[in-house]
BAZA-893113 format. One line per 4 residues: their letters; for each residue x, y, z of C-alpha. Coordinates in Angstrom, 1 decimal, always signed. Layout:
a> X/Y/Z ~ ... $
% end
This chain:
xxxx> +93.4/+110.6/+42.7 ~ +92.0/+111.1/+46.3 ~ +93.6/+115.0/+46.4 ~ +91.1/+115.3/+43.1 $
xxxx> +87.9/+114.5/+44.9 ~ +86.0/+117.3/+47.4 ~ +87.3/+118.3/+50.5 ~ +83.8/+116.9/+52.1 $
xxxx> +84.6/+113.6/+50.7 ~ +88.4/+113.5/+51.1 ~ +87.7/+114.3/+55.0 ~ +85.0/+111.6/+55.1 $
xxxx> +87.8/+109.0/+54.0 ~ +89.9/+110.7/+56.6 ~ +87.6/+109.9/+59.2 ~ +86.8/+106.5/+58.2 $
xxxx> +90.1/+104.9/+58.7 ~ +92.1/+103.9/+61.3 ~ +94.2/+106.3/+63.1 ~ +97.3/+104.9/+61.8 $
xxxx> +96.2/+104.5/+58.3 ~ +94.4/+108.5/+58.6 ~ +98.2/+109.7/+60.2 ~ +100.1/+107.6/+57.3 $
xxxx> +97.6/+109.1/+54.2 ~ +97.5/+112.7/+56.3 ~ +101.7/+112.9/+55.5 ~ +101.6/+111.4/+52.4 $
xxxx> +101.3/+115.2/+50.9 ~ +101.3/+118.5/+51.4 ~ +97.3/+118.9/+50.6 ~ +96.1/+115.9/+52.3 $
xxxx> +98.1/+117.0/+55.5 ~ +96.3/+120.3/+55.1 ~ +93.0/+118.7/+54.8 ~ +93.5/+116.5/+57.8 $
xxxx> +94.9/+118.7/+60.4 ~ +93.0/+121.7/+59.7 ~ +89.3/+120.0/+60.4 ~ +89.0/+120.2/+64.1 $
xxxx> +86.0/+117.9/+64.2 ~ +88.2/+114.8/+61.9 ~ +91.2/+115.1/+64.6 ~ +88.8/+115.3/+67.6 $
xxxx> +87.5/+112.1/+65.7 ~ +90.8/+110.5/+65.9 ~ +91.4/+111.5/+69.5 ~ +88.1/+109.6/+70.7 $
xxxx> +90.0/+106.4/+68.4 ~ +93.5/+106.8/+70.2 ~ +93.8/+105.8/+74.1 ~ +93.9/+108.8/+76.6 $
xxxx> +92.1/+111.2/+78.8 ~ +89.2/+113.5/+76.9 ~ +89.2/+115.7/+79.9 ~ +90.5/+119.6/+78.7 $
xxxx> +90.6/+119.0/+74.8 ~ +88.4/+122.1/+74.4 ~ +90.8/+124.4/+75.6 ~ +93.5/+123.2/+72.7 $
xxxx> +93.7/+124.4/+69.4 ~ +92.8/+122.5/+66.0 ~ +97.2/+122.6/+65.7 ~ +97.4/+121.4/+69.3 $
xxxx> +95.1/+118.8/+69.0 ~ +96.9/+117.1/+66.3 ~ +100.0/+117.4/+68.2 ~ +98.3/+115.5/+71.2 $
xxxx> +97.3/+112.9/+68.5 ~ +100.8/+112.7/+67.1 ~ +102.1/+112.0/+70.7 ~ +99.6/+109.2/+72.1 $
xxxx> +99.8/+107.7/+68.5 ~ +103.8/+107.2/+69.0 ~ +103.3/+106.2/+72.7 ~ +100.9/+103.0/+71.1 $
xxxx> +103.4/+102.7/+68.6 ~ +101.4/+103.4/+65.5 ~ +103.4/+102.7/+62.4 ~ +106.0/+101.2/+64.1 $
xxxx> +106.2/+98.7/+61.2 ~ +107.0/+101.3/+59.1 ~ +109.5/+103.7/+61.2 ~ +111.6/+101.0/+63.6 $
xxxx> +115.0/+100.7/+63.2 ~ +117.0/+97.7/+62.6 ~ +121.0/+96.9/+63.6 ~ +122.5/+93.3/+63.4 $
xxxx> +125.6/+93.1/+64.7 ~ +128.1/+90.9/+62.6 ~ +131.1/+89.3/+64.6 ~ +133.2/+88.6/+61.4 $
xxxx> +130.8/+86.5/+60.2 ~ +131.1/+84.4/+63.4 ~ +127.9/+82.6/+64.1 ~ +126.7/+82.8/+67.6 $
xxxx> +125.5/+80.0/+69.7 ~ +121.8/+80.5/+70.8 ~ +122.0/+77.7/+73.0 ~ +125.2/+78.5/+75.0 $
xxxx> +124.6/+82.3/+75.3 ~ +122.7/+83.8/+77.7 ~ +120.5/+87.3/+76.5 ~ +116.9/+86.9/+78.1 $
xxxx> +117.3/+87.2/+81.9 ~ +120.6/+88.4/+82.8 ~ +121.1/+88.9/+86.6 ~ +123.3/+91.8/+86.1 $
xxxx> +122.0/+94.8/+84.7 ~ +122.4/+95.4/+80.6 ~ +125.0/+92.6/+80.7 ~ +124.7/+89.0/+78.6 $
xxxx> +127.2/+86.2/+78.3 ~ +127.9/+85.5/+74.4 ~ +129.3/+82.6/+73.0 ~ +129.6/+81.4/+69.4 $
xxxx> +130.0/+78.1/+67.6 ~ +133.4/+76.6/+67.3 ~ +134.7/+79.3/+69.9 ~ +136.0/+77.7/+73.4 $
xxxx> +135.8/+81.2/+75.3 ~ +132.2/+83.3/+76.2 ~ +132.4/+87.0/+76.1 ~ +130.9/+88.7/+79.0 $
xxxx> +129.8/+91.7/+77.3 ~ +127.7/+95.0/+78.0 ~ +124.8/+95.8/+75.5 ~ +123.9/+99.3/+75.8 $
xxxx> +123.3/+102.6/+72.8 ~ +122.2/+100.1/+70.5 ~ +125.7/+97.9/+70.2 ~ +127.8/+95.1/+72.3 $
xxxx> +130.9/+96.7/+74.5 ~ +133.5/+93.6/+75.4 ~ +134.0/+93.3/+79.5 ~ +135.8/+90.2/+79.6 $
xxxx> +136.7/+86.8/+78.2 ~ +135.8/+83.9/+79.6 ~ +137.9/+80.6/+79.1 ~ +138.3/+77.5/+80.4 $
xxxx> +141.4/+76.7/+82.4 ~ +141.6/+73.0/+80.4 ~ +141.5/+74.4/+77.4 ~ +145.4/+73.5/+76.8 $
xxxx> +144.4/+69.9/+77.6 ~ +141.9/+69.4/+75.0 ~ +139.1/+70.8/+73.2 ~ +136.2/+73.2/+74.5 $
xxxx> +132.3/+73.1/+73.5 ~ +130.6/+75.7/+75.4 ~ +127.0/+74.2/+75.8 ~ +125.4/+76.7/+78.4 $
xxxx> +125.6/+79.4/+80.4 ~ +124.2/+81.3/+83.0 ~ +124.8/+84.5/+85.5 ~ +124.9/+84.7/+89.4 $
xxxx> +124.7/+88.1/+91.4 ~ +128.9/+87.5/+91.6 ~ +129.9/+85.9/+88.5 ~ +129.1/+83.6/+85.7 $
xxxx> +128.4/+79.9/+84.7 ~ +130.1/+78.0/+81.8 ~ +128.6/+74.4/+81.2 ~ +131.5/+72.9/+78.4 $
xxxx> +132.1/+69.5/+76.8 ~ +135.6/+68.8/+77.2 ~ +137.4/+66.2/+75.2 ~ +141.4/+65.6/+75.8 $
xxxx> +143.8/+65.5/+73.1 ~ +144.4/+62.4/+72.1 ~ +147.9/+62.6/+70.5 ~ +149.8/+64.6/+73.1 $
xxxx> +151.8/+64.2/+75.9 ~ +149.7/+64.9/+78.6 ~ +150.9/+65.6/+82.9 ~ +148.7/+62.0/+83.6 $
xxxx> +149.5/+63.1/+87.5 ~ +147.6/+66.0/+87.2 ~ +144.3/+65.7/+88.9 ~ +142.4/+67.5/+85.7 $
xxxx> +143.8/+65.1/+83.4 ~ +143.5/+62.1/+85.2 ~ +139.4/+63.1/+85.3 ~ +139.9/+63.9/+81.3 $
xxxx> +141.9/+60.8/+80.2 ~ +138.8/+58.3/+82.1 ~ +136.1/+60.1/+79.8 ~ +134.9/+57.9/+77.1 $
xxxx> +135.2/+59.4/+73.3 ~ +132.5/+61.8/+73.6 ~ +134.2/+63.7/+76.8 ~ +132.8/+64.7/+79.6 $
xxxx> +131.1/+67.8/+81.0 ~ +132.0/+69.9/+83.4 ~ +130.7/+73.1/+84.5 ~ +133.4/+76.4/+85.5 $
xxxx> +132.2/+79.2/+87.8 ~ +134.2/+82.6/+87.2 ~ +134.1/+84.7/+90.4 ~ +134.1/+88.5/+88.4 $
xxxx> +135.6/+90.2/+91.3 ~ +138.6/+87.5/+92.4 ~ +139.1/+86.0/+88.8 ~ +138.8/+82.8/+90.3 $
xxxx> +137.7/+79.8/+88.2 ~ +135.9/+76.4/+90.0 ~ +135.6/+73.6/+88.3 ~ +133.0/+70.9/+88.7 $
xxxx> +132.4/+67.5/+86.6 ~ +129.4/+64.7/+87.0 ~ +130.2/+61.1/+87.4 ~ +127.1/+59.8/+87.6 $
xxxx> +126.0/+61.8/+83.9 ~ +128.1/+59.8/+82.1 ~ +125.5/+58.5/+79.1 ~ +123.5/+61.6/+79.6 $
xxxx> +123.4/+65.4/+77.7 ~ +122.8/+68.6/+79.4 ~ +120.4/+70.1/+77.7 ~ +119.2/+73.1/+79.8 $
xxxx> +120.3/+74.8/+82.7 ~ +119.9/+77.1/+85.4 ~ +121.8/+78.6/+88.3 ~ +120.5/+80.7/+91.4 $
xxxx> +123.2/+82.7/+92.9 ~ +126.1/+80.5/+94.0 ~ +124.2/+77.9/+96.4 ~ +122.9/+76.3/+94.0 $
xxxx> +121.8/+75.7/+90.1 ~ +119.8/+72.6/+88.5 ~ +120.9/+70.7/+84.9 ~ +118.2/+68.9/+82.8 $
xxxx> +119.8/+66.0/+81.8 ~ +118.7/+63.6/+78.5 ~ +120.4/+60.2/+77.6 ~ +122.3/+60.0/+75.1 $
xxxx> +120.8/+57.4/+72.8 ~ +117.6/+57.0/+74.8 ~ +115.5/+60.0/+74.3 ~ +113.1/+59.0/+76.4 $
xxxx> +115.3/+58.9/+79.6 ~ +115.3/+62.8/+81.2 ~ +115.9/+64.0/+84.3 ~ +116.6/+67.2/+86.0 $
xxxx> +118.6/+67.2/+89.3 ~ +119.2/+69.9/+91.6 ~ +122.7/+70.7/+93.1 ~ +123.0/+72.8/+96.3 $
xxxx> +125.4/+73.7/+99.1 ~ +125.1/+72.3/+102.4 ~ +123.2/+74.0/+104.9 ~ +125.4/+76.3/+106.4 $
xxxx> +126.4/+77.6/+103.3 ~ +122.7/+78.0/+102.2 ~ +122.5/+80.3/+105.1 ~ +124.3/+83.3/+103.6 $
xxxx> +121.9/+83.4/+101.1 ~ +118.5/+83.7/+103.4 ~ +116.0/+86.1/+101.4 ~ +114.9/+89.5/+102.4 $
xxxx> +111.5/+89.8/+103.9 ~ +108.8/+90.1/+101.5 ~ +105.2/+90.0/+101.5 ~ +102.7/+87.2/+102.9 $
xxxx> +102.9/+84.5/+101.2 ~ +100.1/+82.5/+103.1 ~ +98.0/+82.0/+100.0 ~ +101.0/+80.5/+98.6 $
xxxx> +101.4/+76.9/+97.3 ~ +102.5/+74.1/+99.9 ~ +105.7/+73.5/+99.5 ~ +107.2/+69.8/+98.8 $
xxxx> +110.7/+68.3/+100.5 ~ +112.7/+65.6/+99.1 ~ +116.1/+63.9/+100.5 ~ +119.1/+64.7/+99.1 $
xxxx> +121.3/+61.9/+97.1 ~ +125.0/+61.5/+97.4 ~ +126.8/+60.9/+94.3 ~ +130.6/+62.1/+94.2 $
xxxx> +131.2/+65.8/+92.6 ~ +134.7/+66.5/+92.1 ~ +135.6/+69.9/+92.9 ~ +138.7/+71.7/+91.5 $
xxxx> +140.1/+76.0/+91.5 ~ +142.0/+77.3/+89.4 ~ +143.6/+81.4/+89.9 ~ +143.4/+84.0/+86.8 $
xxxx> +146.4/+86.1/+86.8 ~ +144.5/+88.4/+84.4 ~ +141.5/+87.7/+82.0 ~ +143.2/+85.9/+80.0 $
xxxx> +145.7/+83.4/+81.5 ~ +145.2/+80.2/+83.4 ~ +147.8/+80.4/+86.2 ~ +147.2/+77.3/+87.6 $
xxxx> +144.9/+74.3/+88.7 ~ +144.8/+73.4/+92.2 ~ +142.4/+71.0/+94.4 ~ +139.8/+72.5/+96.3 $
xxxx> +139.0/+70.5/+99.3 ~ +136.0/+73.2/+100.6 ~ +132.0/+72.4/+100.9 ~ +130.6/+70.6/+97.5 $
xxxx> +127.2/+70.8/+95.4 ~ +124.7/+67.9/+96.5 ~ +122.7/+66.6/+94.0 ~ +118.7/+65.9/+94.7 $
xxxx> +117.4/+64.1/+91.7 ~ +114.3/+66.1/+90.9 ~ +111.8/+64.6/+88.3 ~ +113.0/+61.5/+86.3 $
xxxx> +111.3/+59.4/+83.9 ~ +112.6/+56.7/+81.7 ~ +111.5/+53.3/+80.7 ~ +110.6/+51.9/+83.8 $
xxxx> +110.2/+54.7/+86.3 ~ +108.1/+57.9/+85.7 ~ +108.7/+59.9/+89.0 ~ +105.7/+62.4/+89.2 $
xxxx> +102.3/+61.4/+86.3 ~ +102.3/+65.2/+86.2 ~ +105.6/+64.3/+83.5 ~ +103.3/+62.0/+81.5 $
xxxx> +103.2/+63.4/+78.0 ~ +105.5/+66.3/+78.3 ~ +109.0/+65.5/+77.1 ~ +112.4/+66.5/+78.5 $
xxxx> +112.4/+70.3/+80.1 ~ +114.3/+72.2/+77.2 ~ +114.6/+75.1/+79.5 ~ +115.0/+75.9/+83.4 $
xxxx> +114.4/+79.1/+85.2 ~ +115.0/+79.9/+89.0 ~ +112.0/+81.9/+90.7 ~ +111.3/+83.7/+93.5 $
xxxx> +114.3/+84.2/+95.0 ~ +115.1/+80.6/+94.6 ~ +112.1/+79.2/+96.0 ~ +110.5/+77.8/+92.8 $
xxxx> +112.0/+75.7/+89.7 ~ +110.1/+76.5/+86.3 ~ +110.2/+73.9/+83.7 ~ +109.7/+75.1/+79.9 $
xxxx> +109.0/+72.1/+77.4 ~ +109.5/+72.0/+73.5 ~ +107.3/+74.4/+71.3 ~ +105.7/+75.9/+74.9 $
xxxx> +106.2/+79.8/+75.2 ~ +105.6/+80.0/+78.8 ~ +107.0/+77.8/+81.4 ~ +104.5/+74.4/+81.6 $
xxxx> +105.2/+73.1/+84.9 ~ +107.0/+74.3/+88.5 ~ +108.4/+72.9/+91.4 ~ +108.6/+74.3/+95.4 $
xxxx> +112.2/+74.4/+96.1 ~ +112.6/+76.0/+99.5 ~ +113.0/+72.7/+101.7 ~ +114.0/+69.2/+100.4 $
xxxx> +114.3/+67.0/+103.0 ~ +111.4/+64.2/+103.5 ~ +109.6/+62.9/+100.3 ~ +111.7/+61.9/+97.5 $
xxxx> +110.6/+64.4/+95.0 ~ +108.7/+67.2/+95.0 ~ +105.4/+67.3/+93.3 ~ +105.3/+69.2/+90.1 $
xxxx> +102.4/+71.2/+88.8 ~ +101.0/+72.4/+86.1 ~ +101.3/+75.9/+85.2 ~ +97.3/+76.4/+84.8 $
xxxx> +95.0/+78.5/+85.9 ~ +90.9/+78.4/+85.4 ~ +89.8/+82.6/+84.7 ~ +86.7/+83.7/+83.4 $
xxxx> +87.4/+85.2/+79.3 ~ +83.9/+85.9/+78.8 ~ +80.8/+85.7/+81.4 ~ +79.8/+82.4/+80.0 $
xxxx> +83.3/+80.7/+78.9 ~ +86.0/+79.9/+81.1 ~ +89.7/+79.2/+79.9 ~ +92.6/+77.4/+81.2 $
xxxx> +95.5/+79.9/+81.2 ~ +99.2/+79.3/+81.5 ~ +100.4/+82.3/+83.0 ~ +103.6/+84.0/+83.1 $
xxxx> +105.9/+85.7/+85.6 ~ +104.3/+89.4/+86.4 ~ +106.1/+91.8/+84.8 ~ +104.2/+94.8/+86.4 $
xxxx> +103.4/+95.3/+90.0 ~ +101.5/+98.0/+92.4 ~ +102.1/+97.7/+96.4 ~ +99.1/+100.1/+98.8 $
xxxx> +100.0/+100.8/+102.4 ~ +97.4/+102.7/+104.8 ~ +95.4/+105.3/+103.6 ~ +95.6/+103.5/+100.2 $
xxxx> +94.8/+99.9/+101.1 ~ +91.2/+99.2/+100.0 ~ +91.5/+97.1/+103.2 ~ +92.1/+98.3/+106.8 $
xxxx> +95.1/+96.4/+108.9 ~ +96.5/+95.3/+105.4 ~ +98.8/+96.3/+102.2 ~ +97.4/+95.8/+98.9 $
xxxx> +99.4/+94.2/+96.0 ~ +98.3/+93.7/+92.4 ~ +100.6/+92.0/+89.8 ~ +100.2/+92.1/+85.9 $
xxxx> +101.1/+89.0/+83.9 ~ +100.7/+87.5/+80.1 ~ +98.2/+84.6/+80.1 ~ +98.1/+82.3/+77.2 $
xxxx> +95.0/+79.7/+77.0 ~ +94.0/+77.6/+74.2 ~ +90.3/+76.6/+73.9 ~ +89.7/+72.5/+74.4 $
xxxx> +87.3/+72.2/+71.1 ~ +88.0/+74.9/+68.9 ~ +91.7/+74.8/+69.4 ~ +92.1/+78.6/+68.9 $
xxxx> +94.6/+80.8/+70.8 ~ +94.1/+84.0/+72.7 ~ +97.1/+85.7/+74.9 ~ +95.8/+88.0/+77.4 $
xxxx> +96.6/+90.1/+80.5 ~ +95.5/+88.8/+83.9 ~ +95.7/+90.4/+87.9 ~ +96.0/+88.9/+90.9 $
xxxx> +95.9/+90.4/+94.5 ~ +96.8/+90.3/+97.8 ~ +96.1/+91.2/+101.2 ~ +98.9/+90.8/+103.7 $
xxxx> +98.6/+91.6/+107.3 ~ +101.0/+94.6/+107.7 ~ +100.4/+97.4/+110.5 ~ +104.2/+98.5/+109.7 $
xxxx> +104.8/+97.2/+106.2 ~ +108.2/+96.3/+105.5 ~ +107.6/+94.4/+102.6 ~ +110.3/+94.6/+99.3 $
xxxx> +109.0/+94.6/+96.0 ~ +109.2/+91.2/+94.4 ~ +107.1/+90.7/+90.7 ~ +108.3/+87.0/+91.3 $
xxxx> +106.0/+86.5/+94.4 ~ +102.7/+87.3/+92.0 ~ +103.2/+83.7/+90.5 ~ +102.0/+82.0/+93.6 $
xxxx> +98.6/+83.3/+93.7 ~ +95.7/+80.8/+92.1 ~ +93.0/+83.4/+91.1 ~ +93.5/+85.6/+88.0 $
xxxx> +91.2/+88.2/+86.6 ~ +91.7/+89.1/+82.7 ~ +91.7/+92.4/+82.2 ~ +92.8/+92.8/+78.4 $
xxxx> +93.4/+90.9/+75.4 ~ +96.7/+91.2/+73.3 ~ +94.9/+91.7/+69.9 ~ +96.7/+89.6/+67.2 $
xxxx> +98.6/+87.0/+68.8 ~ +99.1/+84.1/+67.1 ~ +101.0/+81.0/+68.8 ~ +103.8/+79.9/+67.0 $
xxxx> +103.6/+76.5/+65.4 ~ +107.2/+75.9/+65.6 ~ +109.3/+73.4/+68.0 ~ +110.5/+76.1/+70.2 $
xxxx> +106.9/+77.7/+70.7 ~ +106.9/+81.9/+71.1 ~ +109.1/+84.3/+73.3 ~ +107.6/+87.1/+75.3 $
xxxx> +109.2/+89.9/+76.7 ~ +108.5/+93.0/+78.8 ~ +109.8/+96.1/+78.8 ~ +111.3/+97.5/+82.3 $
xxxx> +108.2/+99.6/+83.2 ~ +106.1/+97.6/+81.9 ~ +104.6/+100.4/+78.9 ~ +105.4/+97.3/+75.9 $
xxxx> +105.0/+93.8/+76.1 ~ +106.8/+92.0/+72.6 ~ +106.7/+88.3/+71.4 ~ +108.7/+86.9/+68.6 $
xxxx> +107.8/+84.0/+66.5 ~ +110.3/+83.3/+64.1 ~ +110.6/+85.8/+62.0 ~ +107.8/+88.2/+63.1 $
xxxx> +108.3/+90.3/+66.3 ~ +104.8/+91.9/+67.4 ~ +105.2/+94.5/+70.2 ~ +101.9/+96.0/+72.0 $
xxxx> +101.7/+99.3/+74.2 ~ +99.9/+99.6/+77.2 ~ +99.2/+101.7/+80.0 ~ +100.1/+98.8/+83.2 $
xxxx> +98.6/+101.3/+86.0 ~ +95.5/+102.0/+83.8 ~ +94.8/+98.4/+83.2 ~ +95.6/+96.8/+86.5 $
xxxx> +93.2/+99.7/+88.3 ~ +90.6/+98.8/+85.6 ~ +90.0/+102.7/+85.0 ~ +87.2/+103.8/+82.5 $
xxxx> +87.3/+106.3/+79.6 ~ +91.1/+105.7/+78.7 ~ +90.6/+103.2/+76.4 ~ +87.7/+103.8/+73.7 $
xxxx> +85.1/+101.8/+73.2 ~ +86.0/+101.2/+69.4 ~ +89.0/+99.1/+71.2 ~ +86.2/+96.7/+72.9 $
xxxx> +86.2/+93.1/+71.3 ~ +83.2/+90.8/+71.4 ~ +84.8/+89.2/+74.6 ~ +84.1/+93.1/+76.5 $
xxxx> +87.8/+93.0/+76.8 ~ +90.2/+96.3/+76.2 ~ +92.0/+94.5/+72.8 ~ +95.2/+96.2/+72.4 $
xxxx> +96.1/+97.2/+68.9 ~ +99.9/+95.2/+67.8 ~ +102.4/+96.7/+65.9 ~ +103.6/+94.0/+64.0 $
xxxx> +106.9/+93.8/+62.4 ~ +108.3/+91.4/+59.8 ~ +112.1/+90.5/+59.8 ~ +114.9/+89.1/+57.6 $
xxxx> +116.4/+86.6/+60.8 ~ +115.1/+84.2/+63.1 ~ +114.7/+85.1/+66.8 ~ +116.2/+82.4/+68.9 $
xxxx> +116.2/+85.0/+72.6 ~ +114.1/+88.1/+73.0 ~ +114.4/+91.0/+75.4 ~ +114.2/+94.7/+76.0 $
xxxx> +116.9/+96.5/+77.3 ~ +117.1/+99.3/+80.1 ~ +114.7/+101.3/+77.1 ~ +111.2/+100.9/+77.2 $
xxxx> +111.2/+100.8/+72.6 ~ +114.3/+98.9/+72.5 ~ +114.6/+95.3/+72.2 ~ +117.8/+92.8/+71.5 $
xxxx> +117.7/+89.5/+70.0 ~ +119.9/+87.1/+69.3 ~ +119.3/+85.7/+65.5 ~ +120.4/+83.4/+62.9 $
xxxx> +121.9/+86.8/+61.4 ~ +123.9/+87.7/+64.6 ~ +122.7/+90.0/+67.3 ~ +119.7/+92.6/+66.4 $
xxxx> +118.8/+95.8/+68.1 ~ +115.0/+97.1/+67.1 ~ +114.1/+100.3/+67.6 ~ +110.8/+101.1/+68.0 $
xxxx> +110.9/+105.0/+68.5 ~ +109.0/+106.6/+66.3 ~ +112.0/+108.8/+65.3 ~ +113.2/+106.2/+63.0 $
xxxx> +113.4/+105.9/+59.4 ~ +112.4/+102.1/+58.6 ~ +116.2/+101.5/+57.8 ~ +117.9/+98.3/+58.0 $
xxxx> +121.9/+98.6/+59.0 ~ +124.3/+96.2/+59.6 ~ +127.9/+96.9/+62.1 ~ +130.6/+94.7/+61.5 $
xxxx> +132.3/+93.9/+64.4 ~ +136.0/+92.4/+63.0 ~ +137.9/+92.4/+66.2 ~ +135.0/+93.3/+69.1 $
xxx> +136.7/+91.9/+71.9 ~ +139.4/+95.1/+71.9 ~ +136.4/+97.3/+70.9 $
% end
């Protein structure tokens, strides 16, 4: 009907829609291509609608033109709904554990720990070309004592954390002088938990169960390296009874660990001591004779973890008012090289709350605070924003520091804020700076560090972000250069493009004014696309348009390049672990 009407009028339609809509009708046929791509005033139209530089265009051809639009179009992901690419992978229809498994934040580099419901090992696996290569299984060394739930599990810089509920058989003849099942056989009916550390490069296994934990679940969990990791613990019939409790090696042992220099941090938060409590850890090692084999179990009589109880609150004791209201933390996440302890809480996508680490040795907890930060959405309304670990970073020295004598660092983060009366949601992005003294800067690059600073600008607005009104809230993830930032809410994953250096330098004439909301903020333009599977963990891997989730349907690859076809494939898996 539309190739019927006048060219005059067909272009006029042309030039009224959106770009992604003009780019969708313009291949829709061979005439209505012709009709778009040959009018060099309705593609320099489209140009002025599409982020980029104007400088040059009148040098380029009508065909070149369009070619320029085709390009900047794909790089802000126009009709990515349409054109990405989705993979699940299916384990033989085994159902993975999005609790126990560990996707979002791997220390080591394309790498994620996998576990799966009713299975007593975790697969330490590779994910890279869009599928899952097998590295290594991970068992316990009691699993020929009794049986295994794996309930978390984290990385370290040298090998991997397995939290596991371990219950003991109860109709077979067991070694009772064995140390490991004399600690089985005084667990009550529901077993107990212990947590195994596998060293990668020794294959050695060490073993560590928690006395004092006895009524209580583990229900998140964190580790930093090896000197330390922190549990959030919930009673078991007493929901109201949390706590989370730090464990760390003694001092000398710390030592080894001391971070790299980095920059100032003198407009930092004060940080909070507390005084270690002694409770008994047993400690035990066992030596893999391969991947695969427990050799045997051994007593390890080297340093222990000390515990340091950090928040608590139950029915008679709340242990910082900053708790008040909140819940157990579902989630726990080390920052800045250790230095800070983030607390998520149920149906929050960014962490609520944080704790100062780095010294605990006076006050009996650390304070906690609240993730939120007063910035300026329009001239005349201010919102308070909980705001996310930078993903995106810029570091000045000399010449290029605005500032003489210093460096200049400027960190890009997602901000979420929610307004008071109105109750509407907006997610935005938000820069902070800094100003070190540094006549010979040495200073390494560290996107955790941006946290610490109290005053945010907003510099964008994520256009079409809707909070999720689901018990475990949104997840937001960036990609590694920080070009795409994606959130998932249950079945909807809605990825943005943006140009990080553009924003953070707040240059003009890159971003057209069409793309102004009534805040005067840059409001990207989401791609927003609809799936057939829940997303429990989101994250992009070493590819700046390719995300992995882990799903109700098993693990999902999405590709957002625009070379894809829209199709939908599934790869069955039947015996992954040989490959």
């Amino acid at each position: 009907m539309v190739c019927n009407l006048p060219t005059e009028l067909v272009q006029l339609v042309l030039r009224s829609c959106d770009t992604a809509t003009y780019l969708q009708l313009a291949f829709c046929c061979r005439s209505l291509f012709e009709l778009a791509t040959t009018s060099r005033e309705l593609v320099l139209h489209q140009l002025r609608q599409t982020p980029g530089s104007m400088d040059g265009l009148k040098a380029l051809s009508t065909n070149e033109l369009f070619q320029l639009l085709m390009k900047r179009s794909h790089q802000e992901l126009f009709g990515a709904e349409h054109f990405s690419e989705r993979k699940f992978i299916d384990f033989h229809g085994q159902k993975l554990d999005a609790r126990a498994s560990t996707l979002e934040v791997p220390v080591l580099k394309n790498r994620a720990l996998l576990a799966f419901k009713g299975d007593e090992s975790v697969y330490l696996v590779d994910i890279r070309a869009g599928t899952v290569w097998p590295r290594r299984r991970l068992e316990s060394p009691a699993k020929h004592l009794g049986n295994i739930e794996v309930l978390h599990t984290s990385f370290n810089i040298h090998g991997a954390y397995v939290l596991h509920q371990f219950r003991p058989f109860p109709d077979k003849e067991l070694d009772t002088t064995h140390p490991f099942v004399q600690q089985a056989l005084r667990s009550k009916s529901h077993g107990d938990v212990f947590l195994a550390y596998h060293e990668f490069a020794t294959g050695t296994v060490l073993l560590y169960s928690f006395h004092d934990q006895m009524e209580y679940d583990p229900i998140a969990f964190a580790a930093h390296r090896s000197e330390k990791f922190a549990i959030s613990w919930q009673h078991r019939h007493n929901a109201q009874d949390h706590q989370v409790v730090l464990y760390t090696l003694d001092d000398h042992d710390h030592n080894l660990y001391e971070d790299e220099e980095d920059e100032d941090d003198s407009q930092g938060e004060r940080s909070e001591q507390n005084q270690p409590q002694e409770t008994e850890i047993s400690q035990i090692i066992c030596t893999e004779h391969s991947s695969w084999k427990i050799a045997s179990i051994l007593i390890l009589p080297g340093s222990t973890y000390d515990p340091t109880l950090l928040t608590e609150m139950n029915d008679t004791r709340t242990s910082d008012a900053a708790l008040e209201g909140k819940g157990p933390t579902m989630k726990l996440t080390f920052n800045d090289r250790g230095g800070q302890l983030l607390h998520h809480y149920r149906g929050h996508t960014l962490f609520s709350s944080f704790q100062r680490i780095h010294s605990i040795s006076t006050v009996p907890e650390p304070n906690v605070r609240d993730n939120t930060c007063v910035a300026a959405y329009t001239s005349a309304l201010m919102l308070q924003f909980s705001i996310g670990i930078p993903f995106f970073a810029t570091h000045r020295t000399g010449d290029q520091s605005p500032r003489m004598g210093t460096c200049h660092w400027q960190y890009l983060a997602v901000g979420i804020a929610t307004h008071r009366v109105e109750h509407w949601t907006v997610a935005c992005l938000l820069r902070s700076e800094s100003f070190p003294q540094a006549h010979r800067c040495t200073h390494v690059m560290n996107l955790d560090r941006g946290r610490r600073f109290d005053d945010w600008l907003v510099l964008a607005q994520l256009g079409g972000y809707q909070e999720s009104n689901t018990s475990h809230g949104s997840l937001i993830a960036a990609s590694p250069l920080g070009t795409r930032v994606a959130s998932a809410s249950w079945k909807t994953v809605t990825v943005w493009a943006l140009e990080p250096q553009v924003l953070i330098d707040e240059e003009t004439g890159h971003y057209p004014e069409s793309w102004i909301n009534s805040a005067e903020l840059t409001e990207l333009r989401p791609a927003v696309i609809q799936l057939e599977a829940v997303c429990s963990q989101l994250r992009f891997t070493d590819k700046e348009d390719e995300l992995v989730a882990i799903t109700d349907r098993g693990l999902l690859f999405l590709d957002i390049r625009p070379s894809g076809r829209g199709a939908q494939t599934v790869e069955l898996r039947k015996s992954w672990m040989q490959g």
